[in-house]
C-alpha positions, -999 to 999 in steps of 0.1 A, spaced: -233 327 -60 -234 333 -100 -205 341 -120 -202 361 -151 -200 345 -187 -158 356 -192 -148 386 -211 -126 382 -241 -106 412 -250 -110 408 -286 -148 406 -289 -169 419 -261 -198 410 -278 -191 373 -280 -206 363 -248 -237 379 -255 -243 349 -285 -260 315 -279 -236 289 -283 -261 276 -314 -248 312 -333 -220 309 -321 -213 272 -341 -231 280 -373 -211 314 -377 -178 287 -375 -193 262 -398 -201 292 -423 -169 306 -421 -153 271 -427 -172 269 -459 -162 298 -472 -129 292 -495 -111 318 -508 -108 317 -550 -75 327 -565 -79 338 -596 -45 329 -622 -25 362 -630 -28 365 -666 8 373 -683 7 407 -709 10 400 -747 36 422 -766 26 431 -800 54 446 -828 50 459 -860 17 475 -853 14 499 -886 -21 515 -873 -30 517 -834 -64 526 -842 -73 497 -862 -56 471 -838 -79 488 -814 -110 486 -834 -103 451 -844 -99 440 -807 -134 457 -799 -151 437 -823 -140 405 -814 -158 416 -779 -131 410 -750 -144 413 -715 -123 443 -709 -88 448 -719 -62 477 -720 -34 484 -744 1 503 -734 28 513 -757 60 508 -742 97 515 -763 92 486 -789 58 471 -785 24 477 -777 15 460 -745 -20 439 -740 -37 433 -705 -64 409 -706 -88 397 -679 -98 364 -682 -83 332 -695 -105 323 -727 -98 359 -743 -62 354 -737 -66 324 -756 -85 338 -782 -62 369 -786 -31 344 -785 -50 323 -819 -58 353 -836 -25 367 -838 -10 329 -852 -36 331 -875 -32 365 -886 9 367 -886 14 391 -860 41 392 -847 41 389 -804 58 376 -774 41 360 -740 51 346 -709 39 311 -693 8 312 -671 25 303 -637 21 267 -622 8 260 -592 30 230 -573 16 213 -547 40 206 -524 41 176 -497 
């Protein structure tokens, strides 16, 4: 007498694999690691005289992408990736203007 392969609820499918797809679809999803990419913290700009040629000046220094908000006091800058945090961070020492920033957050690995 012949029995069935078993039915799993969750993937009827399953038993129709080989068990050699079966282990290489494992291996390749135990390869795959996820990337977490760092939050990047806003930089808050005062005493902008001139929007337009803060705006202009960030365009040619040729960010990835970036946006600008203006809340009550400040204008607010969103960057996307680490180096043009950095090099919007020197250019404002270098230039005077006047900002604020937060810490990029650590991450602790706990054991």
């Amino acid at each position: 007498m012949l029995l069935s392969p078993p039915f799993t609820r969750s993937n009827p499918l399953l038993t129709l694999q080989g068990d050699d797809e079966m282990d290489s679809s494992k291996e390749n999803a135990s390869n795959q690691v996820p990337q977490v990419s760092q939050k990047i913290p806003p930089i808050y700009e005062y005493n902008i005289s001139s929007y337009e040629n803060f705006y202009t000046s960030l365009c040619n220094i040729t960010f990835e992408e970036f946006s600008i908000a203006n809340t009550k006091s400040a204008l607010k800058l969103n960057l996307n990736s680490t180096d043009d945090y950095r090099t919007a961070t020197k250019l404002f020492d270098d230039s005077g203007i006047e900002y604020h920033t937060y810490q990029f957050q650590k991450t602790n690995n706990y054991s």
